[in-house]
N, C-alpha and C positions, 0 to 999 in steps of 0.2 A: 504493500500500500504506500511505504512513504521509501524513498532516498535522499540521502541527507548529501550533499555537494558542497565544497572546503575548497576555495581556491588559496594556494599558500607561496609561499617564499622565505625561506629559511625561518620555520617556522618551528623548531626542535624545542627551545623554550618553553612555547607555548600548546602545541598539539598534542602530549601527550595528556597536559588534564582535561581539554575537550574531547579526547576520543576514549578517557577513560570513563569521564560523565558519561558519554554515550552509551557505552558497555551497562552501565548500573541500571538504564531506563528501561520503566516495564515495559513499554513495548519498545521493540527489537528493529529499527532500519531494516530495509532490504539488503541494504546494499550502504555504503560508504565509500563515497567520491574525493578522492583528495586530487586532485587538479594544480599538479604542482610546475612552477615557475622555474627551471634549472636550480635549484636551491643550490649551495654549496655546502651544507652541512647535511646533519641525519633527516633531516625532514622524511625522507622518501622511505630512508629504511623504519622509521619509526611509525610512520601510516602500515606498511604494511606488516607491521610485527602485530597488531590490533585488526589486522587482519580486512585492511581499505584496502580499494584498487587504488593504484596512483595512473591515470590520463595525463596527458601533454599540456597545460598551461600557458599564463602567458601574463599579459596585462590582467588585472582583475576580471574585468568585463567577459575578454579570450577565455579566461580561466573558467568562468562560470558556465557560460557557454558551453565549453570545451566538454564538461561534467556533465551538463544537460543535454546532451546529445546521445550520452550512453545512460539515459532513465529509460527502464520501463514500468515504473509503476505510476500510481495516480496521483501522487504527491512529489513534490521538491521540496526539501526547506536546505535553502542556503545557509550556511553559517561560517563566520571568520575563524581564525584559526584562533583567535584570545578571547574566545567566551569561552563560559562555560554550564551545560544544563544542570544547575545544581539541584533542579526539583528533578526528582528520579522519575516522575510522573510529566514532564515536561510532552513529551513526545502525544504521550495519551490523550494530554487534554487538550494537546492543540489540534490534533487531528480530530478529535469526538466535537470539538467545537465548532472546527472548518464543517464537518459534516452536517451538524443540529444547526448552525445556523447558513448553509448553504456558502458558502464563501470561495470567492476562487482565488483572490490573495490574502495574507494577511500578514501581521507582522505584531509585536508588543510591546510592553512596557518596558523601558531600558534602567539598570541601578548598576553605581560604578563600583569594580571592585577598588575598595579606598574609602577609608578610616574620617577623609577630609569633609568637614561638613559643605564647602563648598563646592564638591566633586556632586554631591548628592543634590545639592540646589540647583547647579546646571543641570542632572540630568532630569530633575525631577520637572526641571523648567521647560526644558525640551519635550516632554511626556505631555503637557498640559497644552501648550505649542501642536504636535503632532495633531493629538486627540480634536483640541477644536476645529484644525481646520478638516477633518476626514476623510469621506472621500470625492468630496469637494477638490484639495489641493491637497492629495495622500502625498505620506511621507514614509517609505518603507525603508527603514536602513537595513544594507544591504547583509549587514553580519548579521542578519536575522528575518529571512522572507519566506514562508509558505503558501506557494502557489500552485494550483493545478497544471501539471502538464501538457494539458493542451491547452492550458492561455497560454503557457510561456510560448511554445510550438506556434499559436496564433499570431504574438506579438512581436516573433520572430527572435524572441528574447533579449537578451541588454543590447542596446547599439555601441558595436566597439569601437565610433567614433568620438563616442563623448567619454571626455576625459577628467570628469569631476561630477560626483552626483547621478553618477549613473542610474544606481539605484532609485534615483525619486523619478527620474525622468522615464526607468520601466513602470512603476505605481503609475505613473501618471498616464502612461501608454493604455495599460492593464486595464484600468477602471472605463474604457472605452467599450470592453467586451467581456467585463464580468463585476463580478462586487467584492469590496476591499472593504478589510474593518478587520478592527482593534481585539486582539485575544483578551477575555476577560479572565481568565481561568488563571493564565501564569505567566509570567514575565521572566527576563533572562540578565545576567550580570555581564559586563563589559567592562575590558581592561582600559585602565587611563595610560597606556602607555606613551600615546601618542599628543595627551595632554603634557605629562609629563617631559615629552621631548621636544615639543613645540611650542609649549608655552597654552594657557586656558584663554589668556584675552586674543592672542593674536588668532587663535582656532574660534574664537565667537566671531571675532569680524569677521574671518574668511568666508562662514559658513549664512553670518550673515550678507555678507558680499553675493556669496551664490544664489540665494535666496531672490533677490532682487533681481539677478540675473536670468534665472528660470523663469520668474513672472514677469518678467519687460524683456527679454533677448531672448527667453527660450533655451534648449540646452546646448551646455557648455562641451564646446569642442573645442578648445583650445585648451596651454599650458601657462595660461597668465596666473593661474590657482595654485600652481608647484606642486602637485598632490604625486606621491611618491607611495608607490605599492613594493612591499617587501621592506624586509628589518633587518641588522646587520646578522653576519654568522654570530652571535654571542649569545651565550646565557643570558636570562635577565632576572635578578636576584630579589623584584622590588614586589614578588605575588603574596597574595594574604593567603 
């Protein structure tokens, strides 16, 4: 019923606690996609020691793609390489949910892994943000989308022209040919690493930059955004 597809890039740090969440959850993937990007460390060997396929990768977009190409089941849910399903029931209720209330994308509530009360305030702000606009002006972040396979298959899935936000601008394609909305049941944690390495003000503006971008220019196919997929070969020592 579901495949779960992991686009990555030296992501040895990180992959082994999401593909061990996954292993804990009561229901069981068909299948696991890791959609790897030449990594230069373990990435590859450690997907498939948890027993993923690893497919050919590329740019995020490519990557996802690339993953969605070899689904046969009824489901996708994409996921980044730095989450993690820490509800063991994660799987369960998002699929009983997509089904009871008929959905063909979906996506949820996001909580930062991070002690910081200000980590929790951005995301919580972002969640409220999300939420009101729906699917009006959906906002599916992509380290977290559950959508039917034949929308993806319909919408031709991510365009690997756009180079920032790809993810809203498939939600945004999506909601043309099916219905999108918010998992009430459970929500998923998210690494700040990227807060962390880029700074949290200059990540608000950007993202508000983009923001503005997609509702007056539409989407983003250029690199004036710097947006940079894949992390160095190194451990990273900063996880709760």
């Amino acid at each position: 019923m579901l495949t779960i597809v992991i686009p990555t890039k030296n992501e040895e740090a990180y992959l082994p606690r999401l593909l061990e969440s996954i292993s804990k959850q009561t229901m069981r993937p068909a299948e696991v996609i890791v959609a790897d990007a030449q990594s230069t460390d373990r990435t590859r060997e450690i997907a498939r020691s948890f027993g993923a396929r690893v497919v050919e990768g590329g740019l995020i977009s490519f990557g996802r793609n690339a993953g969605a190409r070899e689904v046969q089941t009824t489901f996708i849910l994409f996921l980044d390489a730095d989450v993690e399903l820490r509800d063991p029931e994660f799987l369960e209720k998002a699929v009983g949910e997509m089904l009871e209330r008929k959905l063909d994308l979906a996506t949820c509530d996001v909580f930062p892994l991070s002690e910081q009360y200000l980590d929790h305030f951005l995301h919580q702000a972002y969640n409220t943000y999300a939420r009101a606009w729906g699917s009006l002006y959906p906002h599916a972040p992509g380290f977290c989308m559950l959508t039917r396979r034949t929308l993806h298959e319909k919408i031709g899935g991510f365009d690997e022209r756009v180079t920032f936000c790809e993810d809203h601008d498939y939600a945004r394609r999506a909601v043309e040919h099916g219905y999108f909305g918010f998992l009430k049941s459970t929500k998923i944690p998210v690494s700040i690493r990227r807060l962390d390495r880029d700074g949290r003000m200059k990540i608000a503006i950007k993202y508000l930059l983009a923001e503005l971008h997609l509702a007056f220019l539409g989407p983003i196919r250029h690199n004036r955004f710097h947006y940079t997929f894949g992390h160095p070969a190194t451990k990273e020592r900063d996880r709760l």
